[in-house]
Each structure stands twice: as structure tokens, then as C-alpha cells.
C-alpha positions in Angstrom: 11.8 -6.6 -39.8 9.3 -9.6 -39.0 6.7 -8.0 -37.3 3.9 -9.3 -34.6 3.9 -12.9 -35.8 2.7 -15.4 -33.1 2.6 -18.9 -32.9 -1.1 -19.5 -31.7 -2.4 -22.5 -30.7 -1.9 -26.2 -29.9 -2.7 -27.1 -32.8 0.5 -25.1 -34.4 2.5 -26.8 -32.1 4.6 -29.0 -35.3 4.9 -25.2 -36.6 7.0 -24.2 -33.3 10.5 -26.1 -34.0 10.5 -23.6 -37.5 9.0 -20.2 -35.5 12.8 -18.8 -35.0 13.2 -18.8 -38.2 10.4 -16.4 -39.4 10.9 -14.0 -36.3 14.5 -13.2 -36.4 15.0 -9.8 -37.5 15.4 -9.2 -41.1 18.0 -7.0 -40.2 20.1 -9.9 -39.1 19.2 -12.2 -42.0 20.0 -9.7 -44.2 23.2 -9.2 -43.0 24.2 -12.7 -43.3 23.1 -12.1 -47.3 23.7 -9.1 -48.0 21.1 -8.2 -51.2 21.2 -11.5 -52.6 17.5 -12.3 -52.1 16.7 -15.8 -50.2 14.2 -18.2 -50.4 12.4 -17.7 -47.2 9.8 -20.1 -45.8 5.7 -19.4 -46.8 5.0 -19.5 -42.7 7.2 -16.4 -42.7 5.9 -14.8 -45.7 2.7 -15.5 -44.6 3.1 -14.0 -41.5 4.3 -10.7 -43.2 1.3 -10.6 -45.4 -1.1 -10.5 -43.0 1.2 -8.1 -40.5 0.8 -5.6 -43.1 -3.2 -6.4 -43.2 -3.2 -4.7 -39.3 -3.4 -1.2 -38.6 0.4 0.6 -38.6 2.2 3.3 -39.4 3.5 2.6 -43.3 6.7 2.6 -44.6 6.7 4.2 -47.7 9.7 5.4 -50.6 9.8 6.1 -54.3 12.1 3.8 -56.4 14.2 4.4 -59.3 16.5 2.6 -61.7 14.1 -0.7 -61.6 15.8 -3.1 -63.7 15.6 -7.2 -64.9 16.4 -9.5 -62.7 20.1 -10.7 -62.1 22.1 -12.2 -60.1 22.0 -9.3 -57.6 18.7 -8.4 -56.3 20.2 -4.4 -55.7 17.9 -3.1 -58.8 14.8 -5.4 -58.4 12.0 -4.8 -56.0 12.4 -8.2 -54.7 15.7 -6.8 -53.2 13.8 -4.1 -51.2 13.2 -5.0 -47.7 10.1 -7.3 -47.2 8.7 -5.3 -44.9 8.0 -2.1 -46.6 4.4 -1.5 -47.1 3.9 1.0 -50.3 6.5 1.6 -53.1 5.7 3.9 -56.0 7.6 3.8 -59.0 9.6 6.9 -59.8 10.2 5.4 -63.4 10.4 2.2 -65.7 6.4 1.7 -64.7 5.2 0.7 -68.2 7.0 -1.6 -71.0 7.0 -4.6 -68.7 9.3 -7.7 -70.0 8.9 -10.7 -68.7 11.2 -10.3 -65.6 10.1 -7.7 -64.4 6.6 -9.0 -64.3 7.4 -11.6 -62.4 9.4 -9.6 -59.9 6.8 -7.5 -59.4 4.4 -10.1 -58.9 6.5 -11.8 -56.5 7.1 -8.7 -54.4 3.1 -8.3 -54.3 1.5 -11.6 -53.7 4.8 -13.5 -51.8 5.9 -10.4 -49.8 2.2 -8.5 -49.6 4.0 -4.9 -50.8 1.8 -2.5 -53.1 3.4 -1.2 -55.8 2.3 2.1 -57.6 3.2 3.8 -60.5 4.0 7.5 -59.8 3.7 10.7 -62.2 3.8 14.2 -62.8 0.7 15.5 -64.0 1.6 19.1 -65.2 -0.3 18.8 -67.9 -2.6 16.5 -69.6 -1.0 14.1 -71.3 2.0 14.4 -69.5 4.1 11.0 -68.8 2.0 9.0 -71.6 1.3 10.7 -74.5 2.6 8.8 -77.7 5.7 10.2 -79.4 4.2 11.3 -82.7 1.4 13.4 -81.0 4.4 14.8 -78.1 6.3 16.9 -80.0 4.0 20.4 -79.7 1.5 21.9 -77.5 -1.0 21.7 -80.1 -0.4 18.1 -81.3 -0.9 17.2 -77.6 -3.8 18.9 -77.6 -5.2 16.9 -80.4 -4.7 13.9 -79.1 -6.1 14.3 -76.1 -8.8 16.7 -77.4 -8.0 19.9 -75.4 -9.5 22.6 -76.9 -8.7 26.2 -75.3 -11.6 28.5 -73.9 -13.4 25.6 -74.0 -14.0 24.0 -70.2 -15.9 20.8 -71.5 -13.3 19.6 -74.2 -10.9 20.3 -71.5 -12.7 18.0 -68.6 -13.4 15.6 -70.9 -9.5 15.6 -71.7 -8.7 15.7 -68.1 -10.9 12.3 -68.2 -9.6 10.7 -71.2 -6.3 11.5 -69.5 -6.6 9.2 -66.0 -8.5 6.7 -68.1 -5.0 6.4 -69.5 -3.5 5.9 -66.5 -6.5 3.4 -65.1 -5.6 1.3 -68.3 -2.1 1.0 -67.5 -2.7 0.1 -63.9 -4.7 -2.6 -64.8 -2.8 -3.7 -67.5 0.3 -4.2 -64.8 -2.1 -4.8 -62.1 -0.5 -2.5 -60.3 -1.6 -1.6 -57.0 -2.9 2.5 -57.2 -1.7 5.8 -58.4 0.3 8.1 -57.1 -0.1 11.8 -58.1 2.8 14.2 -57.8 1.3 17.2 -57.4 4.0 20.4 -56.8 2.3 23.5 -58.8 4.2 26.0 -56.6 7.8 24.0 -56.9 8.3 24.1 -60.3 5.7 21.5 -61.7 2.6 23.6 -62.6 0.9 23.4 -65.9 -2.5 24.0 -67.4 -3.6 20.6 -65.3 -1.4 21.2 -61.4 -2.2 24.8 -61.9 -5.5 24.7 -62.3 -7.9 23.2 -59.1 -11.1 22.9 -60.3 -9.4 20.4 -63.2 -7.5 18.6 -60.7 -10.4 18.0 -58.8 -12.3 16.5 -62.4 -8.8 14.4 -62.9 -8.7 12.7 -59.1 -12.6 12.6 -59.1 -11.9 10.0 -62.5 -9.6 8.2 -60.5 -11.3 7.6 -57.3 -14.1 5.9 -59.3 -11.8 2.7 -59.3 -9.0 3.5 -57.0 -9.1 4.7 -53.1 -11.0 4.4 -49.9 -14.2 5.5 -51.7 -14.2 3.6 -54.9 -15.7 0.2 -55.1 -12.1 -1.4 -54.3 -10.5 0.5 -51.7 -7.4 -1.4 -51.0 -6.2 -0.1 -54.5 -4.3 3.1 -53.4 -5.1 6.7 -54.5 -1.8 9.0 -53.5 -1.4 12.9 -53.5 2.3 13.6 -52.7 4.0 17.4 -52.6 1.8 19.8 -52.0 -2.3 18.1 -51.4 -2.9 20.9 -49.0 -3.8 22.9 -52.3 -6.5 20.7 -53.8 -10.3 21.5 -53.2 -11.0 20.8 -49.1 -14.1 17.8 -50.7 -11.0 15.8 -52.2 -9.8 14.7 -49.1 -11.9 11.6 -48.5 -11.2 10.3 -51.5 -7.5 9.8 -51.1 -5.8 7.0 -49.6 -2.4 9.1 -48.1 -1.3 12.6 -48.5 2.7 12.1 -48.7 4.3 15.4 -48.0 8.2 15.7 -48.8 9.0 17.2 -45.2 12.3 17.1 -46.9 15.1 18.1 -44.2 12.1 19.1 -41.7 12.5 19.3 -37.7 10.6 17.6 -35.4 8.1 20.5 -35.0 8.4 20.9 -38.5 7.0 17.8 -38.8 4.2 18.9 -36.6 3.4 22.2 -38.6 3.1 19.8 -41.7 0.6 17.9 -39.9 -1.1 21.1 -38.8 -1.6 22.2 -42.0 -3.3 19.1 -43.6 -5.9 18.5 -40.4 -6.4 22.5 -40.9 -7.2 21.9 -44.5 -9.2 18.9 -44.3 -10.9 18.9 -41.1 -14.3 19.8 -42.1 -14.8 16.6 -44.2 -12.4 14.4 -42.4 -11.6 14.0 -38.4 -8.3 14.7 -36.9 -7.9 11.0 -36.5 -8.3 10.1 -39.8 -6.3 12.5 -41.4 -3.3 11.9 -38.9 -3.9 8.3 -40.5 -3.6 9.3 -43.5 -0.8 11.8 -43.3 2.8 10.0 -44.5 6.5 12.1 -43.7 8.9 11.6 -46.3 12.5 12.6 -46.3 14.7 13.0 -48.8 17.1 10.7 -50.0 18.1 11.5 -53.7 21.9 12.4 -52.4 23.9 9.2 -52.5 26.2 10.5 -49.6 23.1 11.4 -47.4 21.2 8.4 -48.4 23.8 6.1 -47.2 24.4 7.7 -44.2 21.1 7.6 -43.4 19.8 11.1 -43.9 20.1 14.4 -42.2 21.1 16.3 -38.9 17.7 16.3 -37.1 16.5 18.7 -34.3 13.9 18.0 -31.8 11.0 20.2 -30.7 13.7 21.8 -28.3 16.1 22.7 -31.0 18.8 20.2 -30.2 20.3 17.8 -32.7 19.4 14.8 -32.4 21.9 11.6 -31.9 20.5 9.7 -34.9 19.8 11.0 -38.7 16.5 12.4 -39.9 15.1 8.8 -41.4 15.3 7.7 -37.9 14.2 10.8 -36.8 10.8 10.6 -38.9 10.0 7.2 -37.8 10.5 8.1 -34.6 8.3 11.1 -34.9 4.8 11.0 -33.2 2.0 13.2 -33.6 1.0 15.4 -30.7 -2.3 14.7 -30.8 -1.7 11.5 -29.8 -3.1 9.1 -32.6 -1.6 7.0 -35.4 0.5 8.8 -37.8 0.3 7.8 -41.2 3.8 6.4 -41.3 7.3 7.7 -42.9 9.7 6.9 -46.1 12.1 8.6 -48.2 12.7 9.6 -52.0 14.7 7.5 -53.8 15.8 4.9 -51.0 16.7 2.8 -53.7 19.9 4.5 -53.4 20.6 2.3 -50.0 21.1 -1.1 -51.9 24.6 -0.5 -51.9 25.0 0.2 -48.7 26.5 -2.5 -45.9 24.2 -3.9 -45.2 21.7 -3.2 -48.1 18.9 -0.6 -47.2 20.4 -1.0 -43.4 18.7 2.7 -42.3 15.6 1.9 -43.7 15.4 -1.3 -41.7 16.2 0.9 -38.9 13.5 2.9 -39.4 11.1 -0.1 -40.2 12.3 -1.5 -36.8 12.1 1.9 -35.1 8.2 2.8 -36.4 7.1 -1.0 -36.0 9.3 -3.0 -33.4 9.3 -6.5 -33.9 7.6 -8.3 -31.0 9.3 -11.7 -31.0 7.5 -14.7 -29.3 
């Protein structure tokens, strides 16, 4: 979807012969290619970028099964549609070759997308600890300098632990960190279990990453279950994704509910509405392609359309900006006709294009 993309002044006036093509919908281009990725023009591009400078609702998925580029764009980022705004990557974040550099690259300074790498963070060390120290609790332990009974070793692990993260991030200049954080679905450990060391661990973060750090457009991410983390964290994150996986329309709004409940007293509704991202999932091949889910309006009644649709369609009750909507493992839509075609819908549904 080409978003509000104007042609402005007299002085653009050469520029207006070539304005069609940038404000077709990307829908229809894509159509016509499929997931062969084009060579679009830079007014277009240009116009994307700074669309997705203006406040909006997000788009927002988790992508999996990121490979080298080939003839086929269906497992590169640059095959994803242009105008999704955050991707995190649900694995294949470190090890970089020389492809996939450049495809993320392209995807982040042609297309203006932020790209994050995604974790679990059951435990410390968990997702980066090197082989030869990964093959016991109390090698792990070593390495990172966890020392039981002891709170400082371990907060000073829990450091050494993001730092790890921090230097990967910067190493792939990617674009933030997303934390999975589930402690009650299976994905607790002596780090997610424990609040006062989560709050050490996303305190290490935000001194480089999110809307209080000293560069705020580099994205700090709680998705699962933020609602559990100390109430004070709550400035210091950049979304709070919730997997309001196969949720209602009014279960959408007791999601919400719960988040301006938590954070309320260090955040306003506004913000936090902001802030707050509804995902869906989309892991199942047969639901993905279809588009998601039977979903049910506040009056109970199924709706005509599928639950992606239904989540960008969704509004707050309160009446201000939610933080926008995505799905687990969309990635699963490149093979469908055309590629990623519900997510487009949804794009098209949260953000309709204005064409002038």
C-alpha cells in the first residue's frame, strides 16, 4: 500500500507525469509480479520512507526461514510488502553472509522498514551462549558469571547478558530488540521468572535502545505477556506486542484494558494505547493463507472477513491511536496468490491509501 504521498507544489510539476506510478496500490503492482521484487522508482521509495516517519498505526509480524537471496524474493525481506513498518526476526538474526546483509540493508534504508532481532530470554545466556560453555547449567553459569545466592553476580550476569545482545545489534545495525517474554506460557526461567532481574536486564537495554535512551528511534519491544514486568518499565519500551492470538473484538479491548490498568500511573491512556500492538497468529499454513481466523464483534456475531482484517480493523474505545496490528510468522503468506495478499489487506484496511 503507497500511503499519503502528495505531489506538492509547482515546483514538482516535471514530477507529476511519473506520480501514478508511485501511488497505485501495491496491491495491484504486486499482483502483476507476484514476489519477484521490482525495481521501483526513488520518488516512490521516498515517499514510503517518510510515510512511515508520520504518526500511524504499525504493521508489525515476526519472520522466519530468512534465507540468501535468489531468484525469488519469497524468503528474503526484500520480498515482504514495502509497507510494513517493524519486522522482528524469529530466527537466522546473526551469522550474516554477504546477501543477506545487503537485503537487509536494502529493506531498511530503500524501503524505511526496521528490522529487529527477537529472542527468548528464559535464562541468561539463552539464544547466545557459545557451544562449548552451552552444554550444562553450570558451564553457563561460568560463562556468564552467575553465581547462585548471590544477587550481584547474578545482575551483573543479567548485564553482561544484553551487552551481548547490544553487540550483536550493532554489529548488524539492526534496528532494536525484541524481548519475548512468556514466564506463565511455558518460557520461564531463572531470568522470565524472576521481575526484579528482568527489570536489571531491560533497564541495560534501554540505555541504548527505546524512547528513553539517547537514540530513541532504535526500538525496545516486550511481546507476550509485558503486563507482568515492574509498573516503572513501561516508559522505557517502545511497543508492548501482545499475541491476542484468536481474540474477539472485545477481547481485543480487555487486552488493552489490562495494559492502560498496568501502566497508567507512569504512562497516560494515550500513550499507552500508542504503544499497544494486536497480533494474531499465523504459524498454521492453512490459516495463514486464508487470512486468519473466524472473528466475532463486540456483539458476538462473526464477522464477514478473517481475524487479520479483523485486528486492523479494530479501534480502541477510547477513542485514540492504537498501536497498530501484525501476525506471527506471516512469512508463511509468500506463497500465497498473490504474495502476503491478507497482509496487504490489512495494511490497506489500518492505513488507506489516499491517492492524489
Amino acid at each position: 500500500m503507497k500511503k499519503i504521498f502528495y505531489c506538492l507544489t509547482a515546483a514538482l510539476a516535471m514530477a507529476f507525469a511519473s506520480c501514478s506510478d508511485w501511488t497505485e496500490p501495491e496491491a495491484k503492482q504486486m499482483t502483476r509480479y507476484n514476489n519477484t521484487e521490482i525495481a521501483k522508482t526513488e520518488t516512490y521509495y521516498k515517499a514510503l520512507r517518510d510515510w512511515k516517519k508520520t504518526k500511524h498505526s504499525i504493521t508489525f509480524g515476526w519472520y522466519g526461514g530468512w534465507s540468501d537471496p535468489a531468484a525469488s524474493t519469497a524468503n528474503m525481506l526484500s520480498g515482504i510488502p514495502d509497507s510494513m513498518d517493524v519486522v522482528s526476526l524469529w530466527d537466522g538474526a546473526t551469522n550474516l553472509s554477504e546477501g543477506k546483509r545487503k537485503d537487509l540493508e536494502f529493506v531498511q534504508k530503500v524501503k524505511g522498514t526496521k528490522i529487529v532481532m527477537c529472542s527468548f530470554t528464559k535464562w541468561v545466556g539463552d539464544g547466545v551462549t557459545p557451544a562449548e560453555y552451552n552444554e550444562s547449567t553450570e558451564k553457563r553459569h561460568e560463562f556468564w558469571g552467575w553465581k547462585d545466592g548471590d544477587q550481584e553476580s547474578k545482575e551483573a550476569a543479567v548485564r553482561k547478558y544484553a551487552q551481548a545482545f547490544l553487540d550483536t545489534i550493532a554489529k548488524y545495525n539492526y534496528d532494536g530488540f525484541d524481548i519475548d517474554y512468556e514466564p506463565h506460557y511455558g518460557y520461564g526461567g531463572e531470568l522470565a521468572s524472576s521481575q526484579d532481574l528482568m527489570k536489571v536486564f531491560i533497564l541495560e537495554f534501554a540505555k541504548e535502545l527505546g524512547p528513553m535512551s539517547p537514540n530513541p528511534e532504535k526500538l525496545l519491544i516486550v511481546d507476550g505477556e509485558p503486563e507482568f514486568l515492574h509498573t516503572e518499565l513501561g516508559p522505557y519500551l517502545s511497543y508492548f506486542v501482545i499475541q491476542a492470538y484468536r481474540e474477539s473484538e472485545s477481547g481485543l479491548d480487555g487486552r488493552l484494558n489490562k495494559g492502560i490498568n498496568k501502566f497508567k500511573s507512569v504512562l497516560d491512556e494515550e500513550t499507552i494505547t500508542n504503544r499497544y500492538v494486536m497480533t494474531e497468529n499465523l504459524e498454521s499454513a492453512m490459516d495463514c493463507l486464508a487470512g486468519g481466523y473466524t472473528f466475532r464483534k463486540r456483539d458476538g456475531r462473526a464477522a464477514s472477513y478473517k481475524s487479520l482484517e479483523g485486528f486492523a480493523r479494530w479501534q480502541p474505545l477510547n477513542g485514540y491511536l492504537k498501536g497498530g496490528c501484525g501476525g506471527y510468522h506471516f512469512d508463511g503468506e509468500a506463497a500465497n496468490t498473490p504474495a502476503y495478499k491478507w497482509m496487504r489487506n490489512a495494511i490497506q484496511v489500518m492505513n488507506p491509501a489516499v491517492i492524489k
